[in-house]
Structure formats: structure tokens, C-alpha cells
N, C-alpha and C positions, 0 to 999 in steps of 0.2 A: 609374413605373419598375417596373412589376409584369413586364413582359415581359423585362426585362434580367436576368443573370444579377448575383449579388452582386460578383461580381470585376470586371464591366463596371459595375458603380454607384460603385463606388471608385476605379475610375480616369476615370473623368468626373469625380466628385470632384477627385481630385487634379492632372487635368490644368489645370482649372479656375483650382486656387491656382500652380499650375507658371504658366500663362501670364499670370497677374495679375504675377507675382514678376519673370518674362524683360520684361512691357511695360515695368515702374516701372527694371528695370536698361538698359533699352536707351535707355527716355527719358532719363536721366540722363547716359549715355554720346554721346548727341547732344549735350545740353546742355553737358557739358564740351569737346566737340570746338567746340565753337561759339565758346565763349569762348578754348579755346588757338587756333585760325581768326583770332579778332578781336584775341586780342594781340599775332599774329604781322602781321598788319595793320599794326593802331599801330605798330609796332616796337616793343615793353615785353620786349625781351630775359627779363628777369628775370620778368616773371610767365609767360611763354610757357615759361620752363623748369620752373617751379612747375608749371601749367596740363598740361602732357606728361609731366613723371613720375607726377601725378594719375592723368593720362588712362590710360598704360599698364597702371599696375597696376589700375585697375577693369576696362580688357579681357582681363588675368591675370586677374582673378578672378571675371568674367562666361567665362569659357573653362573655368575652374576646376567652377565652375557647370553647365553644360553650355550657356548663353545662345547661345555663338558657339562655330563651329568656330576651331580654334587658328589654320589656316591666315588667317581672315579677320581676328583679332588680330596676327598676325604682321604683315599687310600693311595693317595700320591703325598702328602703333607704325613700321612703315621709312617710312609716310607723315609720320608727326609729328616723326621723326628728322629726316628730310630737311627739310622746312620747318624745323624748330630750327636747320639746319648751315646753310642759305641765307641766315638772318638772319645769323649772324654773320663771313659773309663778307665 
């Protein structure tokens, strides 16, 4: 890195740990959509409402983060609403 300027060596750096941080919080947020997906499946009322307040507030707070834009949280939480409200109809 002798060619790069210091302020360019620091945000290679930091970009680095930024995107190790958004892969482990997006894997996660799959993996819990997956499971509220599968409980809404079974019919497990009760863990699919567990499984969805989970889910939301980790996309609050991957939004919080800057992981995802708000708009794409927003319309991942009216998805999981809806499937919650379909079960118990």
C-alpha cells in the first residue's frame, strides 16, 4: 500500500470490518426469516409470532446500522405482518 494515500489505507481497512459485520447481520436475518417462513408453514401460531417480533427488530436494528435501507425493512416487517395476520384467519 505504498501507493495509497493514509486516509485511503483506513477505509480499506474499515470497509473491510464494515462488510465482514453487514455479511454475519444479513446471514442471520435470512436465517431467522427462514425459520418464521417454516413456522408459518407448520401452523405454530405461537412461535411464528415469537419468530416475527425477533425478525423485526433485528431489521430495526440492521437499518439502525446502516445494513439496509429503511424502505427495504419496512417492506420485509408488512411482509411478515401479513403472513402472521393470514394465519390466524
Amino acid at each position: 500500500m505504498a501507493m495509497t494515500s493514509k486516509s485511503a489505507a483506513k477505509r480499506l481497512r474499515n470497509s473491510v470490518k464494515t462488510n465482514l459485520r453487514n455479511r454475519a447481520r444479513k446471514s442471520e436475518l435470512k436465517t431467522l426469516e427462514k425459520s418464521f417462513r417454516a413456522a408459518v408453514a407448520a401452523g405454530d401460531k405461537e412461535a411464528a409470532a415469537a419468530l416475527c417480533s425477533k425478525c423485526c427488530s433485528r431489521y430495526d436494528k440492521a437499518v439502525k446500522a446502516g445494513t439496509y435501507h429503511v424502505n427495504k425493512a419496512a417492506n420485509k416487517k408488512g411482509q411478515f405482518d401479513k403472513l402472521l395476520a393470514g394465519m390466524q384467519a
